[in-house]
mmCIF file of the N, C-alpha and C atoms, coordinates in Angstrom:
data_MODEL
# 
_entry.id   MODEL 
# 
loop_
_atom_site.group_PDB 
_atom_site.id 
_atom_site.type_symbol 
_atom_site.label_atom_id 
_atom_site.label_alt_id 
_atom_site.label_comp_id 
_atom_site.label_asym_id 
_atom_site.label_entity_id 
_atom_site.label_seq_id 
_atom_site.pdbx_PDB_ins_code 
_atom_site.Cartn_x 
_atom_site.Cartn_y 
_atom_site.Cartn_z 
_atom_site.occupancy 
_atom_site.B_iso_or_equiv 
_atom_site.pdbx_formal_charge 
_atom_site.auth_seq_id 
_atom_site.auth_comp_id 
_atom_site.auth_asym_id 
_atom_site.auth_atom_id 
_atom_site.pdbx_PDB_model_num 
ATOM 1   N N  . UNK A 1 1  ? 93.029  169.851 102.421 1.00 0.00 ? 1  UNK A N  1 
ATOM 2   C CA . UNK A 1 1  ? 93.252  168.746 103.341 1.00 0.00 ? 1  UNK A CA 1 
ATOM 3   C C  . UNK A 1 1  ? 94.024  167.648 102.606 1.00 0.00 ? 1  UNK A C  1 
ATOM 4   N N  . UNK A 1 2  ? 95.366  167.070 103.215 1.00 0.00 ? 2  UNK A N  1 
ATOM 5   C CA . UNK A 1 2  ? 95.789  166.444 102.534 1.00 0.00 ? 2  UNK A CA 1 
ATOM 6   C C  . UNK A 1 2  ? 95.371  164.794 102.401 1.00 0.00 ? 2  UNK A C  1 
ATOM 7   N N  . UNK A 1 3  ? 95.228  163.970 101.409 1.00 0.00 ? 3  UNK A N  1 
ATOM 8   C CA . UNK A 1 3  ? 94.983  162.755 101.443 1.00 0.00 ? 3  UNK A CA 1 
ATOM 9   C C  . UNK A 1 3  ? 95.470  162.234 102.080 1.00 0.00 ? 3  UNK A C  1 
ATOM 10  N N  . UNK A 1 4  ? 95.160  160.599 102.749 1.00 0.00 ? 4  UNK A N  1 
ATOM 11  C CA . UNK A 1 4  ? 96.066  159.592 103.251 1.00 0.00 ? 4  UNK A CA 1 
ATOM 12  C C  . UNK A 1 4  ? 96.808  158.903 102.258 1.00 0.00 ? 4  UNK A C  1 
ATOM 13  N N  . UNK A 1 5  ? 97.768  158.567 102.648 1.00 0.00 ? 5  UNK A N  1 
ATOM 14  C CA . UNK A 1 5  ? 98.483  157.448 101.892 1.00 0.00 ? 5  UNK A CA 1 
ATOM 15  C C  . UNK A 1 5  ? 97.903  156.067 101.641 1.00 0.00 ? 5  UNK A C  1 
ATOM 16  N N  . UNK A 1 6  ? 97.922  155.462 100.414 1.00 0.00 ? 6  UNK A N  1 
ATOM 17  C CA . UNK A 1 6  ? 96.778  154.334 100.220 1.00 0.00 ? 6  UNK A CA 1 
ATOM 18  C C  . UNK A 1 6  ? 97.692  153.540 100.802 1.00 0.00 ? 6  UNK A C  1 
ATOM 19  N N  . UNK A 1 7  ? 98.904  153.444 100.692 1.00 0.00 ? 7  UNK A N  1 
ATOM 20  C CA . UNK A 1 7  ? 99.324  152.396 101.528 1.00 0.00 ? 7  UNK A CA 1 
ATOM 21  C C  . UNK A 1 7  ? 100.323 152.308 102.708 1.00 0.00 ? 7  UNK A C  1 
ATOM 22  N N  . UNK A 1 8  ? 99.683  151.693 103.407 1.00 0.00 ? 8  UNK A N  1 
ATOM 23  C CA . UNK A 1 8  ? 100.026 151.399 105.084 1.00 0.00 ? 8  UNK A CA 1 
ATOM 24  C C  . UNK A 1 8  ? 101.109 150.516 105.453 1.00 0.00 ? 8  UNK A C  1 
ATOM 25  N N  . UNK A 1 9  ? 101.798 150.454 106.669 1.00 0.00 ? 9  UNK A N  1 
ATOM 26  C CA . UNK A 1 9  ? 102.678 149.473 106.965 1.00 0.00 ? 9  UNK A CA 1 
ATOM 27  C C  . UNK A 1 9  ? 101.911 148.446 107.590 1.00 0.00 ? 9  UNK A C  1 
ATOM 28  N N  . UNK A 1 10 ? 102.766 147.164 108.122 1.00 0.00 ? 10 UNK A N  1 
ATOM 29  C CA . UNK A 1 10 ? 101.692 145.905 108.534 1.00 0.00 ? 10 UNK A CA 1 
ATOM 30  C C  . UNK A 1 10 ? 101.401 146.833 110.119 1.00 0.00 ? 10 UNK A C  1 
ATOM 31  N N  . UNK A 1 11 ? 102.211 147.310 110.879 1.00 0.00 ? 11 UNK A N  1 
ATOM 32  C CA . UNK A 1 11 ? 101.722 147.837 111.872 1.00 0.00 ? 11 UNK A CA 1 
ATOM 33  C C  . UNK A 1 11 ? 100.567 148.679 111.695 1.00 0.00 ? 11 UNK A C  1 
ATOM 34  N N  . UNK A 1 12 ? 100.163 149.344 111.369 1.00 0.00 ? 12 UNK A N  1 
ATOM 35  C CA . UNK A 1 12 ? 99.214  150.548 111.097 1.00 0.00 ? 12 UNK A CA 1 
ATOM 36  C C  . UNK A 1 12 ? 97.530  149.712 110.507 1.00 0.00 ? 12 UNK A C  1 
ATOM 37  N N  . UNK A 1 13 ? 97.874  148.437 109.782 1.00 0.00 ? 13 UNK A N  1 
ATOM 38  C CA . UNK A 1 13 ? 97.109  147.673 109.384 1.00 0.00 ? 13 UNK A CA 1 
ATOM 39  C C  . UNK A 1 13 ? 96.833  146.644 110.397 1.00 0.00 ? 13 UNK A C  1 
ATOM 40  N N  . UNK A 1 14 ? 97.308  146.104 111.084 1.00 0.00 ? 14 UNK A N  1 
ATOM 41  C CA . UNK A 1 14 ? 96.985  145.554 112.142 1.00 0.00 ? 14 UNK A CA 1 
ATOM 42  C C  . UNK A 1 14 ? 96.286  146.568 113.470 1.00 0.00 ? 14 UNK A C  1 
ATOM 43  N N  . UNK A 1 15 ? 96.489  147.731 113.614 1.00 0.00 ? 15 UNK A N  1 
ATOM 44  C CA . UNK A 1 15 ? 95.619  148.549 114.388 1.00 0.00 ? 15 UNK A CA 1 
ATOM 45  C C  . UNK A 1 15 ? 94.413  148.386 114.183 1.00 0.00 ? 15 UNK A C  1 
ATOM 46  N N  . UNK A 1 16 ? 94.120  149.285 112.975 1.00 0.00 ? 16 UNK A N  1 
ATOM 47  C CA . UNK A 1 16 ? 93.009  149.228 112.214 1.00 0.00 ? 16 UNK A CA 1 
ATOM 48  C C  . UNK A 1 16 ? 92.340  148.096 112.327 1.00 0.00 ? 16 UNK A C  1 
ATOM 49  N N  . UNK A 1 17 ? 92.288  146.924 111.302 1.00 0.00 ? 17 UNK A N  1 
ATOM 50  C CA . UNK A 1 17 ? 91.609  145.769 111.932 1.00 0.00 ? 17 UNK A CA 1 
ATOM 51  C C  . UNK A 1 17 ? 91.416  145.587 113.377 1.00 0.00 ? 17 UNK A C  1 
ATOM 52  N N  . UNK A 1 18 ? 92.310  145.698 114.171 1.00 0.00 ? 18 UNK A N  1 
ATOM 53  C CA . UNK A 1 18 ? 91.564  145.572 115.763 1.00 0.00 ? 18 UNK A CA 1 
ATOM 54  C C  . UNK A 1 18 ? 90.699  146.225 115.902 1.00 0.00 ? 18 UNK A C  1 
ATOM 55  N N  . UNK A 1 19 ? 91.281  147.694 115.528 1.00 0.00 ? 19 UNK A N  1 
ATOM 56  C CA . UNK A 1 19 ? 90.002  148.606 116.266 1.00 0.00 ? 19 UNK A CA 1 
ATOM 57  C C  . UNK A 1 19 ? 88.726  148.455 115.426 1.00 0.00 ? 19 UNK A C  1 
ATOM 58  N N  . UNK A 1 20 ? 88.203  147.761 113.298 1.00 0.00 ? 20 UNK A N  1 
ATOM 59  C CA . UNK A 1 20 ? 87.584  148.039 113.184 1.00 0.00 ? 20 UNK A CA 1 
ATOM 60  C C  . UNK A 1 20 ? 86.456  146.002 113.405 1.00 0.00 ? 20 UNK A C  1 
ATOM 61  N N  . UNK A 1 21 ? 87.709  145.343 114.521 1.00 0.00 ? 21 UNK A N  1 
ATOM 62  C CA . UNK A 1 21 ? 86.789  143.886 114.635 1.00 0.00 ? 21 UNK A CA 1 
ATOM 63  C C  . UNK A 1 21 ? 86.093  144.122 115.485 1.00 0.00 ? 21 UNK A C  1 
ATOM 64  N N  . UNK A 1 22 ? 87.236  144.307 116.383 1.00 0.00 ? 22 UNK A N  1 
ATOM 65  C CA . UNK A 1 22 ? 86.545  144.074 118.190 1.00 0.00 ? 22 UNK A CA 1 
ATOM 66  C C  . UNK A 1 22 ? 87.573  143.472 118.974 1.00 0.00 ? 22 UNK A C  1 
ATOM 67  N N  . UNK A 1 23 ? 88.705  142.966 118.119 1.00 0.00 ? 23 UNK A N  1 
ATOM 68  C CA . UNK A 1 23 ? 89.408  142.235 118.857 1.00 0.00 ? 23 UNK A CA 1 
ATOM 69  C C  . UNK A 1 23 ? 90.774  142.442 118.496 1.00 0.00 ? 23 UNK A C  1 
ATOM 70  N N  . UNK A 1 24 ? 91.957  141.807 118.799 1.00 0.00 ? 24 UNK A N  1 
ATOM 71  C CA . UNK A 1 24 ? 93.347  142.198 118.664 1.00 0.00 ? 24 UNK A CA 1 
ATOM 72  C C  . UNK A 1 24 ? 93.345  141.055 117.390 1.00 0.00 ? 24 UNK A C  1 
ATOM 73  N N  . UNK A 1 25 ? 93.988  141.825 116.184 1.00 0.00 ? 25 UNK A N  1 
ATOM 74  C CA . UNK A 1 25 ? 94.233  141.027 115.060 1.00 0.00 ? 25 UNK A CA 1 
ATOM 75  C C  . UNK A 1 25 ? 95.801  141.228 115.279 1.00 0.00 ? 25 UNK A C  1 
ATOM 76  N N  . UNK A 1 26 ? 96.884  140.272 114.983 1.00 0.00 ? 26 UNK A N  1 
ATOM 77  C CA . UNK A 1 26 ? 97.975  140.452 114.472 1.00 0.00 ? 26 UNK A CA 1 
ATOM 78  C C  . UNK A 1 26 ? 98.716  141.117 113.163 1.00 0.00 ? 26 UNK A C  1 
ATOM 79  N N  . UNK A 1 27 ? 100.013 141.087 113.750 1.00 0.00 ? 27 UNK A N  1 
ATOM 80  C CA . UNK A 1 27 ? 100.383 141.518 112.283 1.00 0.00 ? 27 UNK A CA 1 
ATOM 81  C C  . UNK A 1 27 ? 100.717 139.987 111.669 1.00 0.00 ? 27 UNK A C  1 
ATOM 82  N N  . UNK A 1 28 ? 101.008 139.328 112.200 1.00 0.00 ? 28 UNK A N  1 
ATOM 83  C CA . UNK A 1 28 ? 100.766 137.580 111.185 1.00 0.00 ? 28 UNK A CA 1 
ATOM 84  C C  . UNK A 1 28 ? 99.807  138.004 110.868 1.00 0.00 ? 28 UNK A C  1 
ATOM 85  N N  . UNK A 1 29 ? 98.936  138.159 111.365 1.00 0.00 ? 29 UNK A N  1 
ATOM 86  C CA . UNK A 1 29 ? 97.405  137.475 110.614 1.00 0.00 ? 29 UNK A CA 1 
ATOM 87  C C  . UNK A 1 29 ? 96.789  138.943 109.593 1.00 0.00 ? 29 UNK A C  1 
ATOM 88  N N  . UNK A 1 30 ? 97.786  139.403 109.860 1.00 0.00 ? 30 UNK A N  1 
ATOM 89  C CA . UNK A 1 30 ? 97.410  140.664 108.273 1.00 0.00 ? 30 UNK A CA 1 
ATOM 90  C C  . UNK A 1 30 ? 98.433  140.047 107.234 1.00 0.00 ? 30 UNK A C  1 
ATOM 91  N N  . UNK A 1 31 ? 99.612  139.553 107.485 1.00 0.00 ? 31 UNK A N  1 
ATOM 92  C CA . UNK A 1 31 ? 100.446 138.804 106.399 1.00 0.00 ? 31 UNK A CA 1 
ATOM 93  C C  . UNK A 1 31 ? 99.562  137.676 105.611 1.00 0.00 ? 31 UNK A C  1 
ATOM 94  N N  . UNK A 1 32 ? 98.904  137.240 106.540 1.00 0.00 ? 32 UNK A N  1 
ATOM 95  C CA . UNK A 1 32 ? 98.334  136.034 106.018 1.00 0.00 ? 32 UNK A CA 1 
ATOM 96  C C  . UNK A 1 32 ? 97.075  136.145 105.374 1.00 0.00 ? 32 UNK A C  1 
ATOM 97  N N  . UNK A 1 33 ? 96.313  136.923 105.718 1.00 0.00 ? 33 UNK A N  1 
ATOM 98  C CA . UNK A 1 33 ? 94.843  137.451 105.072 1.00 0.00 ? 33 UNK A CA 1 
ATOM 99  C C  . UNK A 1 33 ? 95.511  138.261 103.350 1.00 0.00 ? 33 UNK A C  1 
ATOM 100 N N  . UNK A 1 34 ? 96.810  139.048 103.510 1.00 0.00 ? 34 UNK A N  1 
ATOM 101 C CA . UNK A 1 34 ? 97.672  139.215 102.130 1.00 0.00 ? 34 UNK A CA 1 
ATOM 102 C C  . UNK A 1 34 ? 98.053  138.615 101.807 1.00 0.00 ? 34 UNK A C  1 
ATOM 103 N N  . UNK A 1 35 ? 98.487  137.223 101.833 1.00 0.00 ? 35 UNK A N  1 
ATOM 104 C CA . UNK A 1 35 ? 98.816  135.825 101.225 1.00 0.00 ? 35 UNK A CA 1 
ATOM 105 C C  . UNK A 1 35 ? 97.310  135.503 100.076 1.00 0.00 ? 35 UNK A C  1 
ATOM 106 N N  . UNK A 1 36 ? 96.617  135.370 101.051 1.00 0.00 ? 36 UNK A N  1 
ATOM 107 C CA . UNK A 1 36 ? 95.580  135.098 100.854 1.00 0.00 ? 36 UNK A CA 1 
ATOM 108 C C  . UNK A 1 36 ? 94.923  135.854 99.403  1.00 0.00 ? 36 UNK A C  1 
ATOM 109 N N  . UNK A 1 37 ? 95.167  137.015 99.418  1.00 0.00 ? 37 UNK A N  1 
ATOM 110 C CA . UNK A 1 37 ? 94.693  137.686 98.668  1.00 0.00 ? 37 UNK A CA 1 
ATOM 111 C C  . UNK A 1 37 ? 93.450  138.001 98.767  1.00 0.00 ? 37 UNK A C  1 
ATOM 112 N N  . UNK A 1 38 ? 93.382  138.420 100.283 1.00 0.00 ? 38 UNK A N  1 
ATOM 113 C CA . UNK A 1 38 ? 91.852  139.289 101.064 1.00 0.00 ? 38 UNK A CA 1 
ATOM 114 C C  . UNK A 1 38 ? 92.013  140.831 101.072 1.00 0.00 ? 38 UNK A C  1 
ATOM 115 N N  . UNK A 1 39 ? 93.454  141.316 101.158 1.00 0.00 ? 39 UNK A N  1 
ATOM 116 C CA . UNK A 1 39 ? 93.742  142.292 101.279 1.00 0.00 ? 39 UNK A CA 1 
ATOM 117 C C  . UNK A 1 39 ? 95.299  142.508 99.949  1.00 0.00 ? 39 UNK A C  1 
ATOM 118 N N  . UNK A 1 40 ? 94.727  143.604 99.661  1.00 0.00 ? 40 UNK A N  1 
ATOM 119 C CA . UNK A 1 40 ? 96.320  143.969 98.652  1.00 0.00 ? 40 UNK A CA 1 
ATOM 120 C C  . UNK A 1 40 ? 97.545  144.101 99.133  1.00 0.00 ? 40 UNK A C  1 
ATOM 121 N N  . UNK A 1 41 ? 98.647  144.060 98.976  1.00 0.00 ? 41 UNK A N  1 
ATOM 122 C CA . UNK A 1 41 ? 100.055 143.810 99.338  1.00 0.00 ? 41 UNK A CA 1 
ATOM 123 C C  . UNK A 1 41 ? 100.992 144.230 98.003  1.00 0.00 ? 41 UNK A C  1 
ATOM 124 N N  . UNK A 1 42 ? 101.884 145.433 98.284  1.00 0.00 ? 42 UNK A N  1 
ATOM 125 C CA . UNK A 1 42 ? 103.127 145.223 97.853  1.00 0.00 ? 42 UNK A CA 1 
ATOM 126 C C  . UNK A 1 42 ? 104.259 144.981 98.676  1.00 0.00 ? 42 UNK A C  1 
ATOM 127 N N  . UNK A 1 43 ? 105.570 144.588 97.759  1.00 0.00 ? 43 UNK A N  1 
ATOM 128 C CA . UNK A 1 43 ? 106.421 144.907 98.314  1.00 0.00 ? 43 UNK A CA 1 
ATOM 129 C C  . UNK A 1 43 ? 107.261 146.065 98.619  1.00 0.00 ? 43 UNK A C  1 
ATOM 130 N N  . UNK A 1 44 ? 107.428 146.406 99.736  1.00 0.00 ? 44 UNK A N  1 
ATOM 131 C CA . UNK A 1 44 ? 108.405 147.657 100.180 1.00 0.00 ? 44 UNK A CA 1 
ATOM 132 C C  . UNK A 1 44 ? 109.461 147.801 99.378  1.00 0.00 ? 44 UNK A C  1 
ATOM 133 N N  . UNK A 1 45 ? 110.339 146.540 100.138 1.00 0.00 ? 45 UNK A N  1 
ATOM 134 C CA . UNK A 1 45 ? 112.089 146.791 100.373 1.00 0.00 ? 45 UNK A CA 1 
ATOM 135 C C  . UNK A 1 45 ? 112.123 144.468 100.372 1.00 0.00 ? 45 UNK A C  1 
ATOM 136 N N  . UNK A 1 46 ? 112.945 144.187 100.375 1.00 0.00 ? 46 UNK A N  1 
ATOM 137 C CA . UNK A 1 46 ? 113.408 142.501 100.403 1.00 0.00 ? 46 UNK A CA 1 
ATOM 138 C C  . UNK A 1 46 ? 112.492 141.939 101.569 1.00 0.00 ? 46 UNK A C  1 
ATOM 139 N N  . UNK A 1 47 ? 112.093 142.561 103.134 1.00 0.00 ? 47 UNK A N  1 
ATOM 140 C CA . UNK A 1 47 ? 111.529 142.125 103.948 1.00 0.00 ? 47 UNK A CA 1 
ATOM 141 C C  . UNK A 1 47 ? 110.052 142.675 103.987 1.00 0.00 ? 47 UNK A C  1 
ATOM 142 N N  . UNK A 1 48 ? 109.803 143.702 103.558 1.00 0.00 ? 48 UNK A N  1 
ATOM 143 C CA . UNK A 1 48 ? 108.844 144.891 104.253 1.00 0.00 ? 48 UNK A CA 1 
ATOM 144 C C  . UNK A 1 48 ? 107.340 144.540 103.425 1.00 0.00 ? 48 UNK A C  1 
ATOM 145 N N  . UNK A 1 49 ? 106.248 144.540 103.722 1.00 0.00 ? 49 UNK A N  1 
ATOM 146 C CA . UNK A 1 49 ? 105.222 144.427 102.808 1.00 0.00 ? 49 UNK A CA 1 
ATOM 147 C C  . UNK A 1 49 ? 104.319 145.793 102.910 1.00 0.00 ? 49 UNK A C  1 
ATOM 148 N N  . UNK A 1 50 ? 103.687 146.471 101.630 1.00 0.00 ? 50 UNK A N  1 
ATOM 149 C CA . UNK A 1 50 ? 102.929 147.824 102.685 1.00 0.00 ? 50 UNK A CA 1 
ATOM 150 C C  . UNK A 1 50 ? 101.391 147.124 102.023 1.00 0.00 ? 50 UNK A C  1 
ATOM 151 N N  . UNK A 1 51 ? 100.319 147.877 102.637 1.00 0.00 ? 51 UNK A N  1 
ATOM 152 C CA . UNK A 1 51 ? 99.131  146.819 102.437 1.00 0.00 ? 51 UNK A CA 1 
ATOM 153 C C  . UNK A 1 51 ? 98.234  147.954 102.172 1.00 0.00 ? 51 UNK A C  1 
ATOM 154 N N  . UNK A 1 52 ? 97.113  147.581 100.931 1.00 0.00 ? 52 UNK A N  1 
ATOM 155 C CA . UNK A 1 52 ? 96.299  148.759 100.480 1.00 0.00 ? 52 UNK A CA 1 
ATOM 156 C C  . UNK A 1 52 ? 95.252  149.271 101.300 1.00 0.00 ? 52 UNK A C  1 
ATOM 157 N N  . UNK A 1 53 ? 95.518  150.526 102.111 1.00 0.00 ? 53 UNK A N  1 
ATOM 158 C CA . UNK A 1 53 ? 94.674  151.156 103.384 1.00 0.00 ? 53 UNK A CA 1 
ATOM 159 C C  . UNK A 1 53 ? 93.327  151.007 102.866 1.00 0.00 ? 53 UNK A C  1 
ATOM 160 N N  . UNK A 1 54 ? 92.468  151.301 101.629 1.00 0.00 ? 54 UNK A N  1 
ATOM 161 C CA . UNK A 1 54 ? 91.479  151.146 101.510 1.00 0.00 ? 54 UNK A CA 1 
ATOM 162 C C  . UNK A 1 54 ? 90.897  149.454 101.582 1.00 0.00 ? 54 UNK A C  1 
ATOM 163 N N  . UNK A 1 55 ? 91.358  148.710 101.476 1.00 0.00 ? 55 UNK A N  1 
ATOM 164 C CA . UNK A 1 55 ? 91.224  147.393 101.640 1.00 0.00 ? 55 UNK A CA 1 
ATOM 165 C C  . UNK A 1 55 ? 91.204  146.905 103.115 1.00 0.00 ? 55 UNK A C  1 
ATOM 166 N N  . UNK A 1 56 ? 92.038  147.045 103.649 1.00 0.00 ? 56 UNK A N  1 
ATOM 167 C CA . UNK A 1 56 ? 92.208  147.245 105.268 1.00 0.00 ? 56 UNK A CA 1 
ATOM 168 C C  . UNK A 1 56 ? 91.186  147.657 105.890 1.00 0.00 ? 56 UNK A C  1 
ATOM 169 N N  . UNK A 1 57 ? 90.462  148.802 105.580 1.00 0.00 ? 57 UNK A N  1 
ATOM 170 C CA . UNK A 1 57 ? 89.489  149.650 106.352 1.00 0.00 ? 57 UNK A CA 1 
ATOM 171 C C  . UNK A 1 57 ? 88.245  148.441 105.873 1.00 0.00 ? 57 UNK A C  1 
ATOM 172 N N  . UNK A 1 58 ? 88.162  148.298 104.980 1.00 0.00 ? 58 UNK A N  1 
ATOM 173 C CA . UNK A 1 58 ? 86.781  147.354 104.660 1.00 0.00 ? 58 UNK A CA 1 
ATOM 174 C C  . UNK A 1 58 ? 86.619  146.065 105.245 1.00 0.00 ? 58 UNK A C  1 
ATOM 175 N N  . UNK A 1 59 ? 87.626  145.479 105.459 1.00 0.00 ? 59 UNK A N  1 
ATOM 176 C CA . UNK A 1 59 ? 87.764  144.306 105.731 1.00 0.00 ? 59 UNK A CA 1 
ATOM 177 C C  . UNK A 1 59 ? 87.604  143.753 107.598 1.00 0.00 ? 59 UNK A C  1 
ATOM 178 N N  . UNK A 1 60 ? 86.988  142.868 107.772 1.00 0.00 ? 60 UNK A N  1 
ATOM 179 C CA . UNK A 1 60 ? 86.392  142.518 109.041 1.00 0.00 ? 60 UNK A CA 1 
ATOM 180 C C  . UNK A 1 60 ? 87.170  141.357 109.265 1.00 0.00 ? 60 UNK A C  1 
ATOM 181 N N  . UNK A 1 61 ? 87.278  141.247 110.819 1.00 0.00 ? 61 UNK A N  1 
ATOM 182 C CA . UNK A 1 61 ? 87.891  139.903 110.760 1.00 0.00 ? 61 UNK A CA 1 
ATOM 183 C C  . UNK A 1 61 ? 87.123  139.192 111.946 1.00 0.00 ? 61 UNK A C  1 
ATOM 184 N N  . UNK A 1 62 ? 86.436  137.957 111.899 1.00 0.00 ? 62 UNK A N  1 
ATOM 185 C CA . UNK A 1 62 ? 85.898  137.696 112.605 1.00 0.00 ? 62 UNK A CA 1 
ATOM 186 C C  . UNK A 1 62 ? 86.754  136.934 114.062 1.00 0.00 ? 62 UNK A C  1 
ATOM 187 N N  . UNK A 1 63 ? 86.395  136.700 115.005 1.00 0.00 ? 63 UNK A N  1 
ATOM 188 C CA . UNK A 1 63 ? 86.927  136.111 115.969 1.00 0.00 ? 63 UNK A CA 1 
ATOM 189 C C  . UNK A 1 63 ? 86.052  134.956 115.960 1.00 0.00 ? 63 UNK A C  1 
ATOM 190 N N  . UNK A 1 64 ? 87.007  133.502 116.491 1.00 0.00 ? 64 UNK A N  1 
ATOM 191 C CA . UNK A 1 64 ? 86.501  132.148 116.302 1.00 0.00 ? 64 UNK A CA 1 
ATOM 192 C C  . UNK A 1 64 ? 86.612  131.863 117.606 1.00 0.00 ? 64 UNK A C  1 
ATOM 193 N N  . UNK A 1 65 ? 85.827  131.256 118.368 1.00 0.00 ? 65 UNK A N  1 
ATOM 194 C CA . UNK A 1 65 ? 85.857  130.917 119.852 1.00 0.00 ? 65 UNK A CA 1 
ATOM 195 C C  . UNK A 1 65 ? 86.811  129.672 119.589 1.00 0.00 ? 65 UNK A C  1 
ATOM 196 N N  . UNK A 1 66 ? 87.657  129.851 120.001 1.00 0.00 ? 66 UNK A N  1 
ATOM 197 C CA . UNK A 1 66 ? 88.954  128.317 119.924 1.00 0.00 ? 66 UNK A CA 1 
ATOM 198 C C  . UNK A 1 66 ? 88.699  127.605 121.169 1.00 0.00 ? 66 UNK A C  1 
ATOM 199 N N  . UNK A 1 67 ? 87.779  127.964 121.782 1.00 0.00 ? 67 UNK A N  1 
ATOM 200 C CA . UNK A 1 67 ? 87.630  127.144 123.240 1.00 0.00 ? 67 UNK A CA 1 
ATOM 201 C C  . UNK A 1 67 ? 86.756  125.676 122.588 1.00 0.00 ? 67 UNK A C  1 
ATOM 202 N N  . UNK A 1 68 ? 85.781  126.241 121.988 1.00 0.00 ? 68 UNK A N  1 
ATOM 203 C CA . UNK A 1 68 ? 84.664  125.385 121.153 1.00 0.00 ? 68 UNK A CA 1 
ATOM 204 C C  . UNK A 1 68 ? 85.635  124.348 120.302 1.00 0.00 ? 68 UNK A C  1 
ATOM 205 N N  . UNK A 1 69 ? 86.028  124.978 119.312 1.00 0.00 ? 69 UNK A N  1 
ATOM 206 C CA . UNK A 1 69 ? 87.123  123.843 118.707 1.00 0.00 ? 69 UNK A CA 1 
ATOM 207 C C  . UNK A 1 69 ? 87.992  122.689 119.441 1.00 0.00 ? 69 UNK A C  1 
ATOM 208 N N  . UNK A 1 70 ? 88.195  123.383 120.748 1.00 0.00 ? 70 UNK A N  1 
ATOM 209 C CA . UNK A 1 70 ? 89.591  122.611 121.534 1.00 0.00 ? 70 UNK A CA 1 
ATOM 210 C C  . UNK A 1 70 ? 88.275  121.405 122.016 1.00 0.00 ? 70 UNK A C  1 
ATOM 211 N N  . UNK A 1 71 ? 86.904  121.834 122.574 1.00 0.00 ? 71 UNK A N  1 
ATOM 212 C CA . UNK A 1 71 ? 86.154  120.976 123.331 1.00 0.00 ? 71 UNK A CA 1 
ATOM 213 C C  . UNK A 1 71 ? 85.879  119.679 122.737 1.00 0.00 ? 71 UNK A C  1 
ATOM 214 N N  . UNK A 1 72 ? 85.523  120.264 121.108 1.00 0.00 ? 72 UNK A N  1 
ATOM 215 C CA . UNK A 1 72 ? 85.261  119.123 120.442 1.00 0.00 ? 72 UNK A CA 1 
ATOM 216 C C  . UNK A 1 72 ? 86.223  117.914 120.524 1.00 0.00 ? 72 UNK A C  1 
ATOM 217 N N  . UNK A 1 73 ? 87.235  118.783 120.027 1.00 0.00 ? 73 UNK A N  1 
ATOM 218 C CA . UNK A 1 73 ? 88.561  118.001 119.560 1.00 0.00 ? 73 UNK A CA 1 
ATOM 219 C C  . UNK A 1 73 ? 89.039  117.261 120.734 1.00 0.00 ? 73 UNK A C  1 
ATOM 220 N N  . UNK A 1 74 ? 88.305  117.454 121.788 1.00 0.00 ? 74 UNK A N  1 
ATOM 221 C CA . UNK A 1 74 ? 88.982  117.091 123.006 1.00 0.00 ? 74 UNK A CA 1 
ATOM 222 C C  . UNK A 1 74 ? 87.817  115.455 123.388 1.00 0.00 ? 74 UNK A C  1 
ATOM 223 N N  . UNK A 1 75 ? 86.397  116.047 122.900 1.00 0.00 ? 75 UNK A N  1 
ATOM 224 C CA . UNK A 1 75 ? 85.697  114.994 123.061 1.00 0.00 ? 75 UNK A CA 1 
ATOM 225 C C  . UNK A 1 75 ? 86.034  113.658 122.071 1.00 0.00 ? 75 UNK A C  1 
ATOM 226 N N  . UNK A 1 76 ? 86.190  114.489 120.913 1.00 0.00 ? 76 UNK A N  1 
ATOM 227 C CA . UNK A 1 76 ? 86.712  113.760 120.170 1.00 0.00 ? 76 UNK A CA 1 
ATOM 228 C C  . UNK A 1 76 ? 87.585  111.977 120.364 1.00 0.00 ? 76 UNK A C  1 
ATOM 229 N N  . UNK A 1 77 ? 88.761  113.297 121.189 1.00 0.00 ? 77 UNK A N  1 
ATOM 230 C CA . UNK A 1 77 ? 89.482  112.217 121.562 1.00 0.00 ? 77 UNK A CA 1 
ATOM 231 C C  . UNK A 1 77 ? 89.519  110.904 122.655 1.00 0.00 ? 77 UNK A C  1 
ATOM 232 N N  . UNK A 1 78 ? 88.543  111.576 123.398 1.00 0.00 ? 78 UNK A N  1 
ATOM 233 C CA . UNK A 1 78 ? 88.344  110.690 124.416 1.00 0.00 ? 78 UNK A CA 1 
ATOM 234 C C  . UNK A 1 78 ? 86.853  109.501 123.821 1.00 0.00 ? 78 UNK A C  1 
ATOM 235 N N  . UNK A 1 79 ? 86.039  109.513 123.237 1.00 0.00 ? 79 UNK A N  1 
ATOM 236 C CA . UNK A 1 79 ? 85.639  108.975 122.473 1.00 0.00 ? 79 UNK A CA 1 
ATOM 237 C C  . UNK A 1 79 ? 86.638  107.523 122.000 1.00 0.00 ? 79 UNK A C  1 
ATOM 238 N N  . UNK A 1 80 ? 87.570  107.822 121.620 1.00 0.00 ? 80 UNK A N  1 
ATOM 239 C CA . UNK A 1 80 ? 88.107  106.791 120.529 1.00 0.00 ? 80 UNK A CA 1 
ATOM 240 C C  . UNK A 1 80 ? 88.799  105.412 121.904 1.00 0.00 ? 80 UNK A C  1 
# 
């Protein structure tokens, strides 16, 4: 049986995280979690990044209710 390739494109890595959150992760937000240095990253080619599949698979990404944030921020403002 042949192995997988340890490393993935941002598309293929952005699947994954969706399917292993619950929710639709981007491919920004796999660039940026590899900024970060949550997940491994090389470079391809001048544009291309490929990202370490075993890292990918482990990694969770939580979802933040932005409704909650906006409410505050909203009481916030009316407050002042």
């Amino acid at each position: 049986m042949p192995l997988k390739n340890e490393w993935i494109e941002g598309k293929e890595a952005a699947a994954i995280l969706t399917r292993n959150s619950g929710h639709v992760v981007s491919l920004d937000y796999v660039r940026k979690i590899a900024h970060k240095r949550l997940i491994r990253f090389r470079k391809k080619d001048g544009r291309t990044n490929e990202y370490y599949r075993p890292d990918v698979e482990a990694y969770r990404v939580k979802k933040i209710d932005t409704r909650w944030k906006r409410s505050s921020e909203e009481s916030a403002q009316s407050e002042k």
